[in-house]
N, C-alpha and C positions, 0 to 999 in steps of 0.2 A: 570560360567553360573548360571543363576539364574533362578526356572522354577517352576511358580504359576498359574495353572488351567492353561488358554490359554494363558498364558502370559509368555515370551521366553527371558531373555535377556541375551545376549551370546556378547563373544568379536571376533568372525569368523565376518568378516569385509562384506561377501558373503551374508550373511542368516541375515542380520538385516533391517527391514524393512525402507522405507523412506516416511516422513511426509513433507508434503512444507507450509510453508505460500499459495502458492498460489495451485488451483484446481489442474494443469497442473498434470498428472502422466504419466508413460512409456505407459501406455493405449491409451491415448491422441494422440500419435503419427497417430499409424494407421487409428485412426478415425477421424481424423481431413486431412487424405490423402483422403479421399474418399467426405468428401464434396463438396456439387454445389457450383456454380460462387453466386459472395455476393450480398445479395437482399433487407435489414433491417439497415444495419449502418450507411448511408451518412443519412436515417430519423430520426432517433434517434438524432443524433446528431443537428441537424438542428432545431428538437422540442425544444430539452434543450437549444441552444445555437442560435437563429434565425439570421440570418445575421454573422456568423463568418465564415473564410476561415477554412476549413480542411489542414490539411498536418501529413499524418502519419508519423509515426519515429520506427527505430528499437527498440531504449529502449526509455523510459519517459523522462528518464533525461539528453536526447540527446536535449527535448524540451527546456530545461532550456539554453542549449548554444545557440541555432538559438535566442529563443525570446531576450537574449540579446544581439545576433551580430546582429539581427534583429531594434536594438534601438541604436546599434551605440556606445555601449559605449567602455569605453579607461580602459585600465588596471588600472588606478587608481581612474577611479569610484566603489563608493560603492553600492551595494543591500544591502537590508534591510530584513534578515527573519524573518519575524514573524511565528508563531505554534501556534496551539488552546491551546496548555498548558501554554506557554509558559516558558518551559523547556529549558534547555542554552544547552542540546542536541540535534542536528542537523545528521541525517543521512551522510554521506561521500559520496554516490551517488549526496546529493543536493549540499556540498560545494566544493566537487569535480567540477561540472559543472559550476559555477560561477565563483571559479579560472582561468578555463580555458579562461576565460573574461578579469573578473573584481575582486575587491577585494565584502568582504564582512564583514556586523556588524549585529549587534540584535538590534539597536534602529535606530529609524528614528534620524537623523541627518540634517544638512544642505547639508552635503554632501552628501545623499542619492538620487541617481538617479533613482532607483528603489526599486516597493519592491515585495518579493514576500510569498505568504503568502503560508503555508504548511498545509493542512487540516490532521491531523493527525490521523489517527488508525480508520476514517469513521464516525469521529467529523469534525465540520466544525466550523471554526473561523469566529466569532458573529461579528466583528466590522467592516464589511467591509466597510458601509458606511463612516463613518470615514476617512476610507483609499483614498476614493476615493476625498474627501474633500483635499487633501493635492496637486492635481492636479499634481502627477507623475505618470509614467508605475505602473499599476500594474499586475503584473502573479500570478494565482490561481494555489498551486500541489494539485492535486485530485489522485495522484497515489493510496495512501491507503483509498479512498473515492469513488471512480466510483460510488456507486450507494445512497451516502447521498447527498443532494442539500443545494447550500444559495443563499441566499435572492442576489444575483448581474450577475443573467446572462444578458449578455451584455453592462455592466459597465465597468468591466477587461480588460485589453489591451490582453492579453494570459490567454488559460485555460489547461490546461495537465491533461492528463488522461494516466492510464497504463491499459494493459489490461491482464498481466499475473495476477497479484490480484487480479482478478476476473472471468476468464474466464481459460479454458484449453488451455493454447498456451505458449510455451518457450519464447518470446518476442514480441514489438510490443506495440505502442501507438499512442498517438494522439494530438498534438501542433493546438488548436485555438484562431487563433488572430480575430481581429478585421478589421485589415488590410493585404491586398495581403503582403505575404513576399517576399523580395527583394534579401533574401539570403534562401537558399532552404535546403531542410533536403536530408540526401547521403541512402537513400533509391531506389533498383531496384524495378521496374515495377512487378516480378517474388515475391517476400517479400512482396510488399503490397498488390497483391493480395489473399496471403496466408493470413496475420493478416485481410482483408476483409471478406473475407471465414468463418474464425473461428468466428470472431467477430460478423458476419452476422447468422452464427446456431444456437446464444447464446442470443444475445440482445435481443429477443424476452420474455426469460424467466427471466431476471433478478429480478423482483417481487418473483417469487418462489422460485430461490439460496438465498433471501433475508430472505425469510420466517424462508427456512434450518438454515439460520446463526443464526435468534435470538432464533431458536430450541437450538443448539448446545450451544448460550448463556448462556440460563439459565438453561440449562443441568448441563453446568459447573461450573457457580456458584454453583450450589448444592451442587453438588462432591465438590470443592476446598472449601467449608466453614465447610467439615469435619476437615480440617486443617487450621481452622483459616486464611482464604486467603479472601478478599474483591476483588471485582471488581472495577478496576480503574476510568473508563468513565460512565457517567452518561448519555445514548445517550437518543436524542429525536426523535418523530416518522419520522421526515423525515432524520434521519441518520441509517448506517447501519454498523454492526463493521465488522473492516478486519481482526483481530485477535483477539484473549482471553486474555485480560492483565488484570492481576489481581496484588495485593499488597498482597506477604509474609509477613509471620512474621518477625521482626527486625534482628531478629539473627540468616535467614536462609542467607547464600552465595549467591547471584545470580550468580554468576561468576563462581562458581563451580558447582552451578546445571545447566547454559548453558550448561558447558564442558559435563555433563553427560547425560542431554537430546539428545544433539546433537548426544554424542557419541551408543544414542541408536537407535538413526532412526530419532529423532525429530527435525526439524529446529525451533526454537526459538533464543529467544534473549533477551538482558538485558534493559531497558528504561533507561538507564543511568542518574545520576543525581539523581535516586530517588528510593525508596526499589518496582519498577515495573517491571513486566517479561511479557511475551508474547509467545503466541503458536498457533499454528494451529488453525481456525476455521471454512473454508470453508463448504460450500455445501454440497463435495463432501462426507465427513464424516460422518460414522454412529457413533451412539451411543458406538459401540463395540471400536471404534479407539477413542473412548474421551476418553471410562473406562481405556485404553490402555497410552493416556496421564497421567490419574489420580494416576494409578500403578507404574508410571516410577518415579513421583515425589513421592509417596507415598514411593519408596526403596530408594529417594534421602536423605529422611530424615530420615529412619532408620538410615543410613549410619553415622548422627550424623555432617557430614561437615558443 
């Protein structure tokens, strides 16, 4: 056990606290039982996206299989992902979903029957027009983007949105096409009026969660350039980040300090491909739970790994 002012880190598996990427905590539950019937999220939606069908989903990247059983394709057609990095790391949530289809690649090809572009970390990928020039499907992931915008609503064939990434709620998203789907998302009537609910107490404020994050931004830049740590993404004012990813030093492990963040309460994760990490940034977070991030990494690198 390791124990610095308020700061606890112990291996009692009981008493270690827990950090999410997204808002959602054990709090969440009760409060999220007592909310009214939904009143705010079919408008919302509707402003951003004029003219496109809704269809909720239990998770986001349930979207990813409808929009393309919804296009008909054949197991041996290809998608196309593109990322605003364009990083040859791909989350296993998205290629998972397209498996279940279709195959997949990273470059448009001839064979490319779709594509779909992956807004990453609350960056949004600049070349949309482009895309649309090529005259195939295209699906926008906005899972880790909800509230950063581009320049192509109602261009895109599909737009997906997640809503644990931003909101307090264990699951629950949202598949907009362009056109009535044909093949429907396995969601009960009881589920979506719940992700309605949540999503309807919250949508209202999302300028201010917004505000919180770029607080918590450049909090942590501060903190993390005691240790020589840069910020990865360079966002602009109409994007909003979903997490704190910053670039260590060459010669720190990312893979051992995942092990050890995690192993202290912290969900994080490694950007694979490149010396980039990530951690909590929401909202919901004060000040005391970034210092609380800062300290964890800070014993990581005592440690010398």
């Amino acid at each position: 056990m390791t124990v610095s002012c308020n700061w606890i880190l112990t291996d009692d598996e009981f008493m270690k606290p827990s950090y999410r990427i997204s808002p959602f905590s054990t709090a969440s539950i009760s409060l999220n039982s007592t909310l009214p019937s939904p009143t705010e999220d079919a408008g919302f939606f509707n402003n951003r996206h004029p003219n496109y069908h809704q269809n909720y989903l239990l998770k986001a990247r349930n979207g990813i299989t409808l929009a393309l059983k919804n296009l008909n394709l054949s197991e041996n057609d290809f998608v196309t992902i593109l990322t605003t990095t364009g990083n040859m790391y791909v989350s296993g949530c998205v290629t998972k979903a397209i498996e279940s289809v279709c195959k997949w690649n990273r470059e448009v090809t001839e064979n490319t029957k779709a594509v779909l572009v992956v807004h990453e970390f609350g960056t949004v990928f600049n070349q949309m027009d482009k895309l649309y020039q090529l005259g195939i499907p295209v699906i926008e992931d906005f899972a880790h983007s909800f509230n950063s915008t581009a320049k192509s609503a109602g261009k895109s064939d599909f737009v997906i949105y997640s809503f644990p990434k931003y909101f307090p709620i264990q699951y629950g998203g949202i598949l907009l096409s362009r056109n009535a789907l044909t093949i429907h998302s396995a969601i009960s009537a009881p589920q979506e009026d719940y992700i309605k609910r949540v999503v309807s107490e919250h949508i209202g404020f999302i300028d201010q969660y917004a505000k919180k994050r770029w607080e918590n931004y450049y909090y942590l830049i501060n903190k993390f350039s005691n240790y020589n740590c840069s910020p990865r993404f360079t966002f602009s004012e109409t994007e909003t980040p979903s997490v704190f990813m910053f670039c260590p030093p060459a010669d720190v492990n990312l893979v051992a300090l995942k092990a050890y963040m995690q192993s202290n309460g912290i969900e994080c994760s490694v950007f694979y491909g490149e010396q980039s990490f990530f951690i909590p940034l929401h909202d919901k977070l004060h000040k005391t739970d970034l210092d609380y991030f800062v300290f964890v990494y800070g014993e990581f690198i005592k440690r010398g790994e």
